[in-house]
C-alpha positions as CSV (number, residue, x, y, z in Angstrom):
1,X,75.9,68.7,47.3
2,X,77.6,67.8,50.4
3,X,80.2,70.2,50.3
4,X,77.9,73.0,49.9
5,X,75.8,71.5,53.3
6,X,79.1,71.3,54.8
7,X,79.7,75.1,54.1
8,X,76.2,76.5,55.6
9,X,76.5,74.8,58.6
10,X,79.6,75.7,59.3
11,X,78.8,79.6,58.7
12,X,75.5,78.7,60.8
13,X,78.0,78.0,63.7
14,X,79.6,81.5,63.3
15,X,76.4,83.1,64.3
16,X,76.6,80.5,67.7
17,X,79.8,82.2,69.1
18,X,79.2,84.9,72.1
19,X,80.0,88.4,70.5
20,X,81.3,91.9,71.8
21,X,81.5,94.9,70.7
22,X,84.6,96.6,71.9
23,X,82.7,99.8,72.8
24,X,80.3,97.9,75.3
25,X,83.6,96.1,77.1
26,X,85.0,97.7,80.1
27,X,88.3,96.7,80.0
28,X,90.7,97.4,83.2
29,X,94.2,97.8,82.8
30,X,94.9,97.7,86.7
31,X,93.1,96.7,90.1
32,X,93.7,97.9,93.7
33,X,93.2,96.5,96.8
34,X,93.3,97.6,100.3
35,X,92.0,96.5,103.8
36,X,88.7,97.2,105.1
37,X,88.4,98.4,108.3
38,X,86.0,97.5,111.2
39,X,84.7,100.4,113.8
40,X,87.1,98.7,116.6
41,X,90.4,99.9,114.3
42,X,90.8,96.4,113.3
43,X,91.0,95.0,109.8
44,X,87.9,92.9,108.5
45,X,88.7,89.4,107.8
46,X,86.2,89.5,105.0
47,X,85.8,92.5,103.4
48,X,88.4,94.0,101.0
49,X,88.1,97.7,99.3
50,X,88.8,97.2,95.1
51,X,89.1,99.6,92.9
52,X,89.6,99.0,89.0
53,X,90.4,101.7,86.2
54,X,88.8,101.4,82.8
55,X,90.7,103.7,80.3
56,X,88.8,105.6,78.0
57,X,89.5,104.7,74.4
58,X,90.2,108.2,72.3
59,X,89.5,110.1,75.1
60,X,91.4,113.4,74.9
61,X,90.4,114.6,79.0
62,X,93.2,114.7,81.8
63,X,91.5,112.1,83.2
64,X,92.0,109.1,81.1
65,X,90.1,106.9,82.7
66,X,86.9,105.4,84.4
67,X,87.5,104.4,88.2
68,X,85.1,102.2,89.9
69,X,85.6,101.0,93.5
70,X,83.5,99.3,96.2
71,X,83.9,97.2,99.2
72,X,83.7,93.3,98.6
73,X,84.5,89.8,100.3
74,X,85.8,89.0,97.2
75,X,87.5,89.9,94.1
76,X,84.6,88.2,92.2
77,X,82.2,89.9,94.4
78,X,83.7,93.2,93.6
79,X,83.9,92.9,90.2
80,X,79.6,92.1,90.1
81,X,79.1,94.8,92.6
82,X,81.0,96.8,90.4
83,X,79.5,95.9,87.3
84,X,76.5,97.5,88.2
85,X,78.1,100.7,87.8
86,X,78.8,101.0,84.6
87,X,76.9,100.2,81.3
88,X,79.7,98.2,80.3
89,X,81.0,94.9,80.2
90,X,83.3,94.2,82.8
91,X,86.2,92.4,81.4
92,X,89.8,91.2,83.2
93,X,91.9,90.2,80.0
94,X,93.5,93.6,79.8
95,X,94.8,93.9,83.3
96,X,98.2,94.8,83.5
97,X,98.8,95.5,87.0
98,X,97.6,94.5,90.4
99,X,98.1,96.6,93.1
100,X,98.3,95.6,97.0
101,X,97.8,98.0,100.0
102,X,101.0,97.5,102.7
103,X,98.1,96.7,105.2
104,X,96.3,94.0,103.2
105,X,99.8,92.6,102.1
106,X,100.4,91.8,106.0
107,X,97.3,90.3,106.1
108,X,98.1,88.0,103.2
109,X,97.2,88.3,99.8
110,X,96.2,84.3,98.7
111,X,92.7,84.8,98.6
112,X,93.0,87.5,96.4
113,X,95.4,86.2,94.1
114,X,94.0,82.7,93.7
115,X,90.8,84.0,92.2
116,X,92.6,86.1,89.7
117,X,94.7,82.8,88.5
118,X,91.5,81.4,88.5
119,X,90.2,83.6,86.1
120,X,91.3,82.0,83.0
121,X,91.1,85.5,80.6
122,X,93.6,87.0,83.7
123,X,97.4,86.6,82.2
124,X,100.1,85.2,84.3
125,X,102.1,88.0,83.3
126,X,99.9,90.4,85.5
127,X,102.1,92.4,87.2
128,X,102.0,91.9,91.5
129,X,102.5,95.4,93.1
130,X,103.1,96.3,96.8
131,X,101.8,100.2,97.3
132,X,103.5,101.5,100.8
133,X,100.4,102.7,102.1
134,X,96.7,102.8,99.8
135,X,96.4,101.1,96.6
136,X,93.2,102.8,96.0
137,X,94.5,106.2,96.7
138,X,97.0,105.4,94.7
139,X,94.7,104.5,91.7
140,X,91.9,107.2,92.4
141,X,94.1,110.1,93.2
142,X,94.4,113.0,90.5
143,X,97.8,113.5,89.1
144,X,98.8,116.6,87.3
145,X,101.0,115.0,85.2
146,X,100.0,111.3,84.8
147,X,97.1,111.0,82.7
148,X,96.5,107.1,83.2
149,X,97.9,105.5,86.0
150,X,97.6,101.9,84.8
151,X,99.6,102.8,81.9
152,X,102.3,105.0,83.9
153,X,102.4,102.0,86.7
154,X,103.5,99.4,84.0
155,X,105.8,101.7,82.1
156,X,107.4,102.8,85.2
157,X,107.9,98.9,86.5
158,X,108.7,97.2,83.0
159,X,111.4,100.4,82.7
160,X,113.0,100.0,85.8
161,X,112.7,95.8,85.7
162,X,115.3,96.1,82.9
163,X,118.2,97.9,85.1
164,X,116.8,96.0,87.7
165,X,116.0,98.8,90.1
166,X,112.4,96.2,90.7
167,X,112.3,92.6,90.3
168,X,110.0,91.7,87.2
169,X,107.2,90.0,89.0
170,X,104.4,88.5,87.4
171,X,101.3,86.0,88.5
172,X,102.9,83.7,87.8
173,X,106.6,83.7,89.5
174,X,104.7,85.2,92.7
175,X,102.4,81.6,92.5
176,X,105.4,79.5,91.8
177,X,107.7,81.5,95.0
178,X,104.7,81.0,96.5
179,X,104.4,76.8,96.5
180,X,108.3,76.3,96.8
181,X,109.4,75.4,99.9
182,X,112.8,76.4,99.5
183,X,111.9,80.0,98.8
184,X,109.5,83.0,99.4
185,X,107.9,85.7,97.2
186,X,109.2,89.4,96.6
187,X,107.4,92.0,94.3
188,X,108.5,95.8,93.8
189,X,106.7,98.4,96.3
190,X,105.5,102.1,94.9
191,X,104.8,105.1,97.0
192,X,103.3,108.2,96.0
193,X,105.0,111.0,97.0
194,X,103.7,114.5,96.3
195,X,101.8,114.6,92.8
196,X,104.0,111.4,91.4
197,X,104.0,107.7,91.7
198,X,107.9,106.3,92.8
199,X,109.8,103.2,93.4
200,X,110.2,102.4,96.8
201,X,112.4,99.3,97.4
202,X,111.3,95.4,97.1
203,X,108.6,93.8,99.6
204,X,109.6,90.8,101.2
205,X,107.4,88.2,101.9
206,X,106.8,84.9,104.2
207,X,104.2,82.5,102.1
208,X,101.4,85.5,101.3
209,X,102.8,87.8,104.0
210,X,104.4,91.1,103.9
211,X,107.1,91.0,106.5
212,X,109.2,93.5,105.5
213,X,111.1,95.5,102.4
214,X,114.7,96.2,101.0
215,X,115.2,100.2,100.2
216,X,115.0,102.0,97.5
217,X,119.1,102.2,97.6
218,X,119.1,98.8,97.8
219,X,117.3,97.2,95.3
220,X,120.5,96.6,92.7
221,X,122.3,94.8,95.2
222,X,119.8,92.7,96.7
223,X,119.6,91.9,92.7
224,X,123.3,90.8,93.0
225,X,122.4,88.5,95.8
226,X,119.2,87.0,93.7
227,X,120.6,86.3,90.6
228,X,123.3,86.4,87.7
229,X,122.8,89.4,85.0
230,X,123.9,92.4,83.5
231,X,123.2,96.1,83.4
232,X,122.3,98.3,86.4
233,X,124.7,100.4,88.5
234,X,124.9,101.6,92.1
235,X,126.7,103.7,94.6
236,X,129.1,102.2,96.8
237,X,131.1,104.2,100.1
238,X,134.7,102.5,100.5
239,X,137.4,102.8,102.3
240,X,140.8,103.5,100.4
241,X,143.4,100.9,102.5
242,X,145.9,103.2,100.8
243,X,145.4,106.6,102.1
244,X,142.6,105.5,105.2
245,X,140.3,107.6,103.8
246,X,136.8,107.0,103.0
247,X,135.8,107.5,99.3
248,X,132.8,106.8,97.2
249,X,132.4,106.0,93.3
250,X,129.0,105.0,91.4
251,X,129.8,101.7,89.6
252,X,128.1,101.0,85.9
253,X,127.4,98.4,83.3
254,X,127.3,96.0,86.0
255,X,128.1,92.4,84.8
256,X,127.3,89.9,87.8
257,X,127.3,86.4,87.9
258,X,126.0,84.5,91.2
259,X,127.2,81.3,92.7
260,X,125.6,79.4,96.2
261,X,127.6,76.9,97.5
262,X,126.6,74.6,100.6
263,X,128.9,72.6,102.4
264,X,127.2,69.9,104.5
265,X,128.5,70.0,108.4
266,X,128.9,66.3,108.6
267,X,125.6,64.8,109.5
268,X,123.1,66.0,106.6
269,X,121.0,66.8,109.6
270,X,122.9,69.9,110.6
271,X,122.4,73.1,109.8
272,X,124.5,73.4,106.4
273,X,126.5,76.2,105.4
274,X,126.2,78.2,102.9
275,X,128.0,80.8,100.7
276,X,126.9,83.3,97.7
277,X,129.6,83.7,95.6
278,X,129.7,86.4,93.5
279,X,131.8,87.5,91.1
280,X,131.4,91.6,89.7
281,X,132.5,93.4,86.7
282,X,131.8,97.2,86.0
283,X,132.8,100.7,85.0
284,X,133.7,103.4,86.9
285,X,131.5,106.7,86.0
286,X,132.0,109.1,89.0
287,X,134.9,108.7,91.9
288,X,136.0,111.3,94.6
289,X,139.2,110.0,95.7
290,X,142.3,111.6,94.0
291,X,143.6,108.2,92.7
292,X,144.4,108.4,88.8
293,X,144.3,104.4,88.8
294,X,147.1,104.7,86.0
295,X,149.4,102.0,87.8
296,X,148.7,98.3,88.2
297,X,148.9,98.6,91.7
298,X,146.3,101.0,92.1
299,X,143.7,99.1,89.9
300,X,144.2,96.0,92.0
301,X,143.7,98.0,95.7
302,X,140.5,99.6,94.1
303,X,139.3,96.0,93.3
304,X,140.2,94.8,96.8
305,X,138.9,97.9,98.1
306,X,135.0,97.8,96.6
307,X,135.1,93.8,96.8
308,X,135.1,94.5,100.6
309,X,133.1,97.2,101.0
310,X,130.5,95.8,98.8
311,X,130.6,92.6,100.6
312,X,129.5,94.4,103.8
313,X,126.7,95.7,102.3
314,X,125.2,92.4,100.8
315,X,126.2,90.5,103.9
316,X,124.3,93.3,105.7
317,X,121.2,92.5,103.1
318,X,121.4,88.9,103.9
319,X,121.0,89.4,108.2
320,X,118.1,91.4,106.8
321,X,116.3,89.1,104.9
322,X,117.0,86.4,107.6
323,X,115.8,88.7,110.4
324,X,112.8,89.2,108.7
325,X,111.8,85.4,108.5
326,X,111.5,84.8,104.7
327,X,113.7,83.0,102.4
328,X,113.7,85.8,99.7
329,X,116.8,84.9,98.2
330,X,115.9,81.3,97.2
331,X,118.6,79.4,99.4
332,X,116.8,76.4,100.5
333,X,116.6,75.7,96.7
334,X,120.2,74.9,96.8
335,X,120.3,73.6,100.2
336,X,117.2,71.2,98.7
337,X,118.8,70.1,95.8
338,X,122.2,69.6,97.9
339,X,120.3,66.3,100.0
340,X,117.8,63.6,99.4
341,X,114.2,64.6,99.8
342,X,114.0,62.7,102.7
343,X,116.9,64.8,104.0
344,X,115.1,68.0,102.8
345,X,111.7,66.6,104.7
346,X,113.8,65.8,108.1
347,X,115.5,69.2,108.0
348,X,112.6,71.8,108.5
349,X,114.4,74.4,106.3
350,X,111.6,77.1,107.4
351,X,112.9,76.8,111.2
352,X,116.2,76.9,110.6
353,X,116.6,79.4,108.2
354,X,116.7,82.6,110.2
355,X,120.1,80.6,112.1
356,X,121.6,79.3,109.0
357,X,125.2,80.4,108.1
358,X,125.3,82.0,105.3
359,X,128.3,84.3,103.7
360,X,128.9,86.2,101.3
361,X,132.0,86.6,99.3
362,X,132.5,89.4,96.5
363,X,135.1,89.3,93.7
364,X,135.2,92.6,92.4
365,X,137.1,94.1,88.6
366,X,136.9,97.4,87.0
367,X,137.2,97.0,83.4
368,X,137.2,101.0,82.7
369,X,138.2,104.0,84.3
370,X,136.0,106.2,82.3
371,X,137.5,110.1,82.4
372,X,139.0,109.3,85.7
373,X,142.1,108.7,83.8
């Protein structure tokens, strides 16, 4: 008798739990947001313009989707304000994708992001976008080809995150750049150009700061400088020691393997020195020099040859990133974990940073010649 009291009042509870129906959810697969601003030309410090697309489920129109937007002071505002729009639901746990105008981005972009990690149906793997120029005209404008740009957006990033031509930045690794103090956040930057949505380099930040951004052309080798991996290519410009002429040659299946190395200048106080050590691996597929790289001695000038010239180039990404004011590359985490925390605490890495020395050094081998041959 007590089993079957047991049994009806747990099916009684059943009937307790809050209930959807799928067709009365709005669920948004991406948010934009952009700067308000005032009629003096100035950005509001309060307001923020969203803009949230709901896809349509089985819907066979070009337009795939339902776009909302209004101006808020806050995400939380925007999505009530916004709620009133629709006869739906409003629902975050199938965002994919958050998009930041430029504009708001050098505003800073805490605010924002701390009520979304608040919002405990949001995922950390939400995707943190930088748009060069509108996020909401990016969301809201009509593409010929791209029927849902939530859907195209996180294609396009979780595509190009695998030859890392983006960094793969979620929530959550934008929160955790955020709090360390021995590094600052990045996230990929879109642009649309003409009727299509394209990659346009890596945004650099300071804390929740846009300060500045790598190119397009860049992005695989400030990948180099970040971390160790494998796959990608890129096209270098060299000069051949040989002949003294300048040649160029597109490098693929890119094996790379990073190394930082500080050496304290006496006193831990100093300013330390620091190198990134990397060590490169890849196949030739296109080359315009008239080198058949047959003999020994040509394959090891070609090494010496791109090792340099590729050296510049990061080197030259490095006195960016320092110029700019951000520690995008992580190097106070090695600097931190080189010296006591009380060391660390004494040195003000965040001051110094911009003067620190730090070099690169590139080891460069070709495994394969491809056709070249």
């Amino acid at each position: 008798m007590r089993n079957w009291v047991l049994v009806v009042f747990l099916l009684s509870l059943t009937g307790c739990v809050e209930q959807n129906r799928i067709e009365k959810l709005g669920m948004s697969d991406i948010v934009a947001l952009d700067s308000v601003y005032e009629r003096n030309g100035k950005p509001s410090e309060t307001d923020v313009s969203t803009a949230i697309s709901i896809p349509k489920s089985g819907s066979m129109d070009n337009q795939q989707a339902d776009i909302l937007q209004t101006i808020a002071e806050s995400p939380k505002d925007g999505r009530i304000k916004m709620s009133r729009k629709i006869n739906k639901v409003l629902v975050s746990g199938q965002l994919r994708s958050m998009l930041f105008g430029k504009d708001l981005a050098k505003q800073g972009i805490w605010n924002e992001l701390d009520s979304y990690r608040r919002d405990y149906t949001v995922g950390e793997k939400l995707k943190i976008v930088i748009v060069n120029g509108s996020a909401v005209d990016m969301l809201t404008h009509k593409y010929a080809q791209i029927r849902s740009v939530g859907n195209h957006i996180d294609q396009l990033l979780t595509q190009e995150a695998k030859i890392h031509e983006v960094p793969d930045v979620s929530l959550y690794s934008f929160v955790r750049d955020y709090y360390d103090d021995g590094r600052d956040p990045i996230a990929p930057m879109l642009i649309v150009k003409g009727d299509n949505i394209e990659i346009d380099g890596i945004a650099l930040f300071k804390n929740d700061r846009y300060i500045g951004k790598i190119s397009a052309e860049q992005t695989v080798l400030f990948a180099i400088l970040n971390k160790s991996f494998k796959m990608g290519e890129f096209d270098i410009t060299f000069m051949d020691r040989s002949s003294g002429r300048k040649e160029s040659a597109m490098i693929s299946s890119i094996a790379s393997k990073r190394e930082v190395i500080v050496n304290k200048q006496g006193s831990e106080s100093k300013i330390p020195q620091v190198v990134i050590r990397i060590r490169l691996s890849g196949i030739i597929l296109e080359y315009t020099g008239k080198s058949t790289f047959k003999k020994p001695e040509e394959q090891k000038n070609l090494d010496q040859d791109l090792s340099e010239a590729i050296r510049e180039k990061l080197q030259a990404i490095v006195s960016h990133v320092q110029r700019s004011g951000g520690d995008n590359l992580g190097i106070g985490t090695y600097v931190r974990n080189s010296m006591s925390y009380e060391n660390w605490n004494n040195l003000n890495w965040k001051s110094i940073y911009p003067r620190a020395d730090i070099r690169v050094e590139v080891d460069t081998t070709i495994r394969d010649y491809g056709m070249i041959r």
